[in-house]
N, C-alpha and C positions, 0 to 999 in steps of 0.2 A: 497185272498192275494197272492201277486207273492213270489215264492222262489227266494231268493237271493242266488247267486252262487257266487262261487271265483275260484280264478284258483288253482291247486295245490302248486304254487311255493309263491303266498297270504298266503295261510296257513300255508305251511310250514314258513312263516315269522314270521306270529301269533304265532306260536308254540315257536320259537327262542324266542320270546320279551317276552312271559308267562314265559319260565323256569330263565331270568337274574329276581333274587331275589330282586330286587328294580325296575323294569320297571312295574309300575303298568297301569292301563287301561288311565286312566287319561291324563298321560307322553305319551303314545303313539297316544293317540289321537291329543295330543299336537303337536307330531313330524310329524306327518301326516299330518295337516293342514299346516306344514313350509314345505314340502316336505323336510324334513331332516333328513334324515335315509340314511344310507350308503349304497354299494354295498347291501351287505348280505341282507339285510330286504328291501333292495328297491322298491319290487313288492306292498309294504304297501303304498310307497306313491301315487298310481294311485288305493286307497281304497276309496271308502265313509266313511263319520263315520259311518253310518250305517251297510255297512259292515264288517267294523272293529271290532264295539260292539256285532254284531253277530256272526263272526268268534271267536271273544275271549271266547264268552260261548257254543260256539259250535251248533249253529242252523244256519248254512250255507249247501249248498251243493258244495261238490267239483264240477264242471265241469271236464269231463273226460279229458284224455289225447289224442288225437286222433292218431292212428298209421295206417302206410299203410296195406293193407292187407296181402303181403307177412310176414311182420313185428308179425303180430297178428295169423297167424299164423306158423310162429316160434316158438312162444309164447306156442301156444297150442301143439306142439310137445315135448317141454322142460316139460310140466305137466301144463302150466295155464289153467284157465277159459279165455275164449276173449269175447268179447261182440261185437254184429253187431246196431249199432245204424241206425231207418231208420225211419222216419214220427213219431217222437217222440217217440217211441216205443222203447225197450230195447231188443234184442234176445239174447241169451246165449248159447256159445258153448264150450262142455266143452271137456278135452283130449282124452274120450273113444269114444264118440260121432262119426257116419260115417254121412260121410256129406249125404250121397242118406236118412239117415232116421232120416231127423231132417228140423228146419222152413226153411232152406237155399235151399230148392228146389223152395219157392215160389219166390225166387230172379233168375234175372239172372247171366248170370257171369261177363257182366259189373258194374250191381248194384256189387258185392260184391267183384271185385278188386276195383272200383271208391267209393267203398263206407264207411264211417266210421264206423271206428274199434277203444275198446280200450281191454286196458288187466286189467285183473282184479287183477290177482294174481295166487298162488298156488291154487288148486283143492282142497277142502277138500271131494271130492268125488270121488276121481279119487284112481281106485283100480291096 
């Protein structure tokens, strides 16, 4: 079975139309087949329904955000985790980490300016 992914700004819509106390699943599937959702929630209507009824119970994956490399790591100077996306594969770099002793040596330096990057967040490992 394929995972179905969304983009973050999808979910973040899902998330809006869950917390209005009367938008139940139903009504938004509704609104979604008219493509009639406003600014706000609009990334819902270029959903399938299937993703839609996925994202509302929460068995989607986000699609990352992707940032340039200088970007990600800014990121990782401020205290995040960054992440090096590369042949499906996920690498993890986190703020104490020296680049000479970690997976980014098997890269070179144009893979890893030309190559995607997302941020993950805060470090909860980072001392």
């Amino acid at each position: 079975m394929n995972k179905i992914t969304v983009t973050k700004s999808q979910m973040e819509a899902i998330e809006r139309q869950k917390v209005i106390s009367d938008m139940k699943l139903k009504h938004v599937l509704g609104h979604a087949r008219e493509k009639n959702f406003c600014a706000a929630s609009e990334p819902i209507n270029f959903m399938s329904e299937e993703q839609i009824v996925l994202a509302w119970h929460g068995h989607v994956e986000v699609e990352p955000e992707y940032v340039y490399f200088f970007e990600a790591f800014k990121a990782r100077k401020e205290g995040k985790k960054v992440l090096f996306h590369s042949n499906a594969r996920i690498y993890e770099l986190y703020p104490n980490d020296t680049i000479e002793n970690t997976w980014a040596n098997r890269f070179s330096l144009t893979d890893l300016v030309e190559g995607e990057w997302s941020i993950e967040g805060e470090d909860d490992n980072n001392e």
